[in-house]
py3Dmol code that shows the C-alpha trace and the ligand (Angstrom):
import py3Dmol

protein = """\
ATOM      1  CA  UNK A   1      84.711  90.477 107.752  1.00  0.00           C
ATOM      2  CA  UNK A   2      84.637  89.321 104.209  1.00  0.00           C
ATOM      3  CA  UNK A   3      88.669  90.331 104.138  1.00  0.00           C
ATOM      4  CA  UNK A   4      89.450  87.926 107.276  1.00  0.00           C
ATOM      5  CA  UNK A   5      87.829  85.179 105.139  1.00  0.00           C
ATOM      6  CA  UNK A   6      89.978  85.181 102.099  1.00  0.00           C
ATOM      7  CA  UNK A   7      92.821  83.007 101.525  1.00  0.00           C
ATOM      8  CA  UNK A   8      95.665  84.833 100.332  1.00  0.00           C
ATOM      9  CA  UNK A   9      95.773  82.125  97.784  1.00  0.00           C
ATOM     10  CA  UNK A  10      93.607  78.854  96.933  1.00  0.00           C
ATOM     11  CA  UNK A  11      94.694  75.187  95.591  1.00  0.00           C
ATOM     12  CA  UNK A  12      94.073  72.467  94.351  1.00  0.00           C
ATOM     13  CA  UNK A  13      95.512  70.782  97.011  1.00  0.00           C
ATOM     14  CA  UNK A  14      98.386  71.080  99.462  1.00  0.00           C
ATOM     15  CA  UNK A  15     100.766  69.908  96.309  1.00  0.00           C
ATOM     16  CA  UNK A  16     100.435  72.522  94.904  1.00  0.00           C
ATOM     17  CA  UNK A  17     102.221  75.081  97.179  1.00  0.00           C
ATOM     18  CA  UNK A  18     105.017  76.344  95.358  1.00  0.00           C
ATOM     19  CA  UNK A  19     107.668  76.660  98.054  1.00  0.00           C
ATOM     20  CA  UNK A  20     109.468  79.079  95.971  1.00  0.00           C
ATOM     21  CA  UNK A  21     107.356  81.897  96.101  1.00  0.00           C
ATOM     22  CA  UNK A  22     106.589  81.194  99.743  1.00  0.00           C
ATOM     23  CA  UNK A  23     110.356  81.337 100.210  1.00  0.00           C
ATOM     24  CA  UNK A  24     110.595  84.863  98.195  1.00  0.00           C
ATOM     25  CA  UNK A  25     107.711  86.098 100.803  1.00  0.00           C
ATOM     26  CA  UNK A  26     110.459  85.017 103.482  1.00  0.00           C
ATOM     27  CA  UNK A  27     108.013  82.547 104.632  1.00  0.00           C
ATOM     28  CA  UNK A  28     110.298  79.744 106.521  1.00  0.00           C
ATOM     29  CA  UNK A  29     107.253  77.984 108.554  1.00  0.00           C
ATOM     30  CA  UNK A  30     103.930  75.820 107.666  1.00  0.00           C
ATOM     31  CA  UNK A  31     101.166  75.056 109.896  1.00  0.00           C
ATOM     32  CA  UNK A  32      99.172  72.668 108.564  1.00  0.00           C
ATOM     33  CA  UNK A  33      95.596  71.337 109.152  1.00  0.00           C
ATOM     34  CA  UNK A  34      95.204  67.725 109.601  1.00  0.00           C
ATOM     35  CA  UNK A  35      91.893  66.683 108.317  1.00  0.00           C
ATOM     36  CA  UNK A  36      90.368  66.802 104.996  1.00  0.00           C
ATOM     37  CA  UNK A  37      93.716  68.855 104.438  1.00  0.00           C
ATOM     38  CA  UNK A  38      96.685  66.268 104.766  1.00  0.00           C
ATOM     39  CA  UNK A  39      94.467  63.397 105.035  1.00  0.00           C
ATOM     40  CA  UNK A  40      90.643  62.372 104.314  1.00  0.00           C
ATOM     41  CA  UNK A  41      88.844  62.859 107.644  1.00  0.00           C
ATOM     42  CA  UNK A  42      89.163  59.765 110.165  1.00  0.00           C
ATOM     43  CA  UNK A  43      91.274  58.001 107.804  1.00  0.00           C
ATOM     44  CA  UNK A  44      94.321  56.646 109.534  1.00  0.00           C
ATOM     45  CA  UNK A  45      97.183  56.288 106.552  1.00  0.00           C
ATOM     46  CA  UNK A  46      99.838  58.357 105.600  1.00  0.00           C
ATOM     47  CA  UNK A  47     100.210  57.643 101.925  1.00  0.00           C
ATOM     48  CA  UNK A  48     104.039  57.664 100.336  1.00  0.00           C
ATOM     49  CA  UNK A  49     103.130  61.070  98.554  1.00  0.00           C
ATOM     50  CA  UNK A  50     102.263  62.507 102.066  1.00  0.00           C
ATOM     51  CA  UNK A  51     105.498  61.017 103.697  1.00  0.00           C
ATOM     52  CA  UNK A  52     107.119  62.395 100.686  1.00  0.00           C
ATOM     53  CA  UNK A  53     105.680  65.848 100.676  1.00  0.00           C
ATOM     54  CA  UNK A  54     107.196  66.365 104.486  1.00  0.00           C
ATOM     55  CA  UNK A  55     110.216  64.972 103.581  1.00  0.00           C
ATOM     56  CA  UNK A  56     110.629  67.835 101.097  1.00  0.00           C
ATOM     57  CA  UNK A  57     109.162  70.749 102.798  1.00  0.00           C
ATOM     58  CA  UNK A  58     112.452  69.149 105.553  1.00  0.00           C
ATOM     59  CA  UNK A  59     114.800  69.283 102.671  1.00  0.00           C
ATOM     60  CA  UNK A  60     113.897  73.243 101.825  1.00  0.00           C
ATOM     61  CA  UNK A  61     114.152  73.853 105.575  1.00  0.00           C
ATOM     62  CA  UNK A  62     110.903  74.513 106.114  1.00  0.00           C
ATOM     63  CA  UNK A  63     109.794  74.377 109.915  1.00  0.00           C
ATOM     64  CA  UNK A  64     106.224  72.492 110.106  1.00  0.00           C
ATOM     65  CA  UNK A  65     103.928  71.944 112.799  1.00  0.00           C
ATOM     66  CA  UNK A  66     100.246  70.294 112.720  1.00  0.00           C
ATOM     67  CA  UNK A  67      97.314  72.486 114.125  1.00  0.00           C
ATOM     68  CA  UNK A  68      94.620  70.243 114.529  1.00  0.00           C
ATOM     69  CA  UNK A  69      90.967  70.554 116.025  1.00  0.00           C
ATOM     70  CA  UNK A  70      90.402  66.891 116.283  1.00  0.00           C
ATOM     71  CA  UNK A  71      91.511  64.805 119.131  1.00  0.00           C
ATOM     72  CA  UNK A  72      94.738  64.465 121.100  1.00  0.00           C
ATOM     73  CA  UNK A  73      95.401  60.512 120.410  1.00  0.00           C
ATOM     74  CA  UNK A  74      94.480  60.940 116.449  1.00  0.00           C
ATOM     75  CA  UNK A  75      96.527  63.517 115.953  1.00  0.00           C
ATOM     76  CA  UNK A  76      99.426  62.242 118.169  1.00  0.00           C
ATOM     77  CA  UNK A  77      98.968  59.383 115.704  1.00  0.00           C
ATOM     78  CA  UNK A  78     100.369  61.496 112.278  1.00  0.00           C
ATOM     79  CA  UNK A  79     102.489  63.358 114.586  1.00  0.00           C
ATOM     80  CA  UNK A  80     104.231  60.203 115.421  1.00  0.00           C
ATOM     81  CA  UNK A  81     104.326  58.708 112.094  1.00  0.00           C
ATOM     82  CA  UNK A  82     105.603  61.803 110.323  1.00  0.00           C
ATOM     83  CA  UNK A  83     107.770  63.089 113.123  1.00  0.00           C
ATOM     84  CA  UNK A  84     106.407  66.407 112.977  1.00  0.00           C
ATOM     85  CA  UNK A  85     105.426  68.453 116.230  1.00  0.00           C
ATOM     86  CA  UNK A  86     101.684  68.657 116.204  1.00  0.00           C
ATOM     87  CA  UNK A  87      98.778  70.658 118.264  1.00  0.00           C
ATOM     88  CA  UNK A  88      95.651  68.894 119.159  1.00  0.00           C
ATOM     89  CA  UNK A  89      92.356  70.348 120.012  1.00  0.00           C
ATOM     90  CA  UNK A  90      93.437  74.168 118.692  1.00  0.00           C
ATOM     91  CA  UNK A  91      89.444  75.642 118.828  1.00  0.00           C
ATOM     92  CA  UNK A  92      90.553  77.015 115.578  1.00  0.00           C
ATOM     93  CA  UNK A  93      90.016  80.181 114.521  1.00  0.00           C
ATOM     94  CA  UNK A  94      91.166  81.085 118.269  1.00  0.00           C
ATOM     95  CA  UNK A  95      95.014  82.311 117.912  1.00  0.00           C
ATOM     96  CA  UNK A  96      96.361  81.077 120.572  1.00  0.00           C
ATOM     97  CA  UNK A  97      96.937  77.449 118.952  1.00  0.00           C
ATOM     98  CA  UNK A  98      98.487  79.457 116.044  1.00  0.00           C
ATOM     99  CA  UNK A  99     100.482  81.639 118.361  1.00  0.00           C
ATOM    100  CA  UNK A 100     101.755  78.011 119.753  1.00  0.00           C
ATOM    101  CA  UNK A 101     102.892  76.766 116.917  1.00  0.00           C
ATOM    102  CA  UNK A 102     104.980  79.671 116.196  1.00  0.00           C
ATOM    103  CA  UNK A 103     106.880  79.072 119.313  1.00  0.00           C
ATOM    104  CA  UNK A 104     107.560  75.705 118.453  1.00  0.00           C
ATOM    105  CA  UNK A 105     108.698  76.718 115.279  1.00  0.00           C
ATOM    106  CA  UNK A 106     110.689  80.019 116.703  1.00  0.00           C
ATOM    107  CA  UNK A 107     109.176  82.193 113.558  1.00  0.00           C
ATOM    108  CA  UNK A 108     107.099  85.460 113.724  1.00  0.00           C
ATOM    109  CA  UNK A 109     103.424  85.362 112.885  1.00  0.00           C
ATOM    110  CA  UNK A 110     104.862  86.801 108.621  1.00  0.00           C
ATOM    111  CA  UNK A 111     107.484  84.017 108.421  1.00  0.00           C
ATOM    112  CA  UNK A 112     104.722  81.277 108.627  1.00  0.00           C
ATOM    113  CA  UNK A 113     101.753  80.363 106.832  1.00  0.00           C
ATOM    114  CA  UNK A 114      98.589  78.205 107.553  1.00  0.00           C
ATOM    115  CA  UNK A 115      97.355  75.591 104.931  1.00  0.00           C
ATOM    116  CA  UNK A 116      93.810  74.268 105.599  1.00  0.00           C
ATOM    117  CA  UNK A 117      90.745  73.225 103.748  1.00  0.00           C
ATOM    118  CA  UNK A 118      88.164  75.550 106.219  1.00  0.00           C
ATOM    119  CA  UNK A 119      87.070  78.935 106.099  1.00  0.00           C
ATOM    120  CA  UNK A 120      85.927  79.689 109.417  1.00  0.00           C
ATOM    121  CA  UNK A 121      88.480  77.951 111.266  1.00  0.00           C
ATOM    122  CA  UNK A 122      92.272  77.742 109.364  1.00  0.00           C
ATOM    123  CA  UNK A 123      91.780  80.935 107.221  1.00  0.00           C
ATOM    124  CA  UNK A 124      89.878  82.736 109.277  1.00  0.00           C
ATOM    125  CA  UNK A 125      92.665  81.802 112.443  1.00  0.00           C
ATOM    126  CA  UNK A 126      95.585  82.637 109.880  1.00  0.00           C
ATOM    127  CA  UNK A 127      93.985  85.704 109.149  1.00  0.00           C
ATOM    128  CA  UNK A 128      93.493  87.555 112.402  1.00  0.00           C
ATOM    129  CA  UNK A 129      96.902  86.339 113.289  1.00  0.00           C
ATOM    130  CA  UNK A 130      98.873  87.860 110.196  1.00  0.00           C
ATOM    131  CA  UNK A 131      99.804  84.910 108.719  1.00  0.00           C
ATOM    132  CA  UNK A 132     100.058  83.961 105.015  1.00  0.00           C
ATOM    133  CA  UNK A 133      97.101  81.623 104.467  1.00  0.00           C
ATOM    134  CA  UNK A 134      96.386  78.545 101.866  1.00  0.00           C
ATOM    135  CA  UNK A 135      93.235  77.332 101.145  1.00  0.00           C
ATOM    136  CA  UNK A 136      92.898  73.783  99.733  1.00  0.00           C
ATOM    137  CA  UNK A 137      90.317  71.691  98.505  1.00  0.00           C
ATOM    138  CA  UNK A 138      88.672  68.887 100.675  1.00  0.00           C
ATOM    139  CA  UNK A 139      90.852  65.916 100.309  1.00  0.00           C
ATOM    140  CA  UNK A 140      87.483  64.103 101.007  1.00  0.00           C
ATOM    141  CA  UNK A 141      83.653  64.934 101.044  1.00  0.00           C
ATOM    142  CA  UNK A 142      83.270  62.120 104.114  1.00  0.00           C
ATOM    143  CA  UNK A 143      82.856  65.113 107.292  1.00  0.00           C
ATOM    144  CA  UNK A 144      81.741  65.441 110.562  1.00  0.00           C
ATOM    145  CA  UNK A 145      78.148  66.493 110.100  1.00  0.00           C
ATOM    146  CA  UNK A 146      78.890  69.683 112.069  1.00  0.00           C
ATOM    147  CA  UNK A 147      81.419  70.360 109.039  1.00  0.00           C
ATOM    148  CA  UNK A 148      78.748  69.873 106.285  1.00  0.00           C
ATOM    149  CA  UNK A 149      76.611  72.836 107.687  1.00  0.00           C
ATOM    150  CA  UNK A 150      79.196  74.734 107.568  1.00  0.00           C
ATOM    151  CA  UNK A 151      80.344  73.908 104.397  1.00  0.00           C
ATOM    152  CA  UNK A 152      77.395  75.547 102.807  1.00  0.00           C
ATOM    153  CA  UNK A 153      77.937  79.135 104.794  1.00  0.00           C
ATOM    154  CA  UNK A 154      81.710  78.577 103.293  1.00  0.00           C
ATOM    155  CA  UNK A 155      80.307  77.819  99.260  1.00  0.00           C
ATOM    156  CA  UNK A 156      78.604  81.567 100.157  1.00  0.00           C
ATOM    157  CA  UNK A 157      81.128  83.085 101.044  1.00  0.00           C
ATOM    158  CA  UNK A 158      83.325  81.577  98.598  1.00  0.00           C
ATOM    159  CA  UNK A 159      81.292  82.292  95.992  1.00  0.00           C
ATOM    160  CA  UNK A 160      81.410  86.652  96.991  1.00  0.00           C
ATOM    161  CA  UNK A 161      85.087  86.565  97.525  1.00  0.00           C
ATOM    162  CA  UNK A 162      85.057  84.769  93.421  1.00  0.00           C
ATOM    163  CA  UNK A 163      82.595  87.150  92.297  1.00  0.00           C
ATOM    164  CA  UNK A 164      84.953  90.961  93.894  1.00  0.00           C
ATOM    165  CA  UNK A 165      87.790  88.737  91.843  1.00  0.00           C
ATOM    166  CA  UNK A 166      89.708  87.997  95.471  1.00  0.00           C
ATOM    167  CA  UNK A 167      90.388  84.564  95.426  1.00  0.00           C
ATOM    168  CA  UNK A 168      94.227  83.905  94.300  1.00  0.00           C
ATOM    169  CA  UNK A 169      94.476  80.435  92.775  1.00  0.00           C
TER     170      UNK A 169
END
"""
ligand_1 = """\
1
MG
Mg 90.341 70.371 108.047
"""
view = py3Dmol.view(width=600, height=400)
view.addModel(protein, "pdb")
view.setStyle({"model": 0}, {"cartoon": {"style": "trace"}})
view.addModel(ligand_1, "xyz")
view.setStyle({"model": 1}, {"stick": {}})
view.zoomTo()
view.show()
């Protein structure tokens, strides 16, 4: 179990992704999270560095697609304003969200990987489905309270996979 939670690598933040050695992997696809991952959570801004990230990730022909847990019309919101193709209400770690977004994106599940800030839902997800996955650090601490219990199972678990010397950063 503790395998299926650990990140195959863990940032800083979603800036940090060298699309290099993602490239060398032969990974051509991202699926990112929305909140707390792109953006803090229930903030409604795409900041120039964000806008600029995407443009990039465009410009190294990267395929990207949002996979999102929150709401249809808040996510429909970044989708619009960054023109990328986005997934609402995924029930992450379910695959068949992930599976989705791989369609859209016409890549197989080791061509792709998932960046998110959760264990239990994007890594987790990722995981089962054979993806390469990115852990990154809240972009806020502001959560939905259901997120904050969690958070402290996650800070456990984060903690073992730290201590058998798993977590890539
Ligand atoms: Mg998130």
């Amino acid at each position: 179990m503790l395998d299926l939670l650990c990140p195959n690598v863990y940032l800083e933040s979603i800036y940090e992704l060298d699309l290099n050695k993602l490239k060398q992997k032969g990974i051509r696809g991202i699926i990112t999270d929305l909140d707390n991952t792109l953006i803090a959570w229930n903030d409604n801004t795409v900041y120039p560095k964000l806008d600029e990230w995407f443009r990039m990730l465009k410009e190294e022909n990267f395929k990207v697609c949002i996979v999102s847990n929150n709401s249809r019309g808040r996510v429909k919101i970044f989708s619009d304003m960054l023109d990328i193709p986005a997934i609402p209400k995924a029930v992450k770690p379910r695959r068949k969200a992930f599976r989705s977004a791989l369609d859209k994106m016409g890549l197989k599940p080791n061509e792709a990987a998932v960046v998110g800030d959760q264990l239990f839902t994007d890594v987790l997800g990722g995981n089962r489905l054979g993806l390469f996955t990115v852990l990154v650090i809240p972009v806020s601490e502001r959560e939905f309270f259901g997120t904050r219990i969690v958070r402290k199972a996650e800070r456990w678990v984060l903690k073992k996979l730290e201590h058998k010397g798993l977590l890539q950063m």
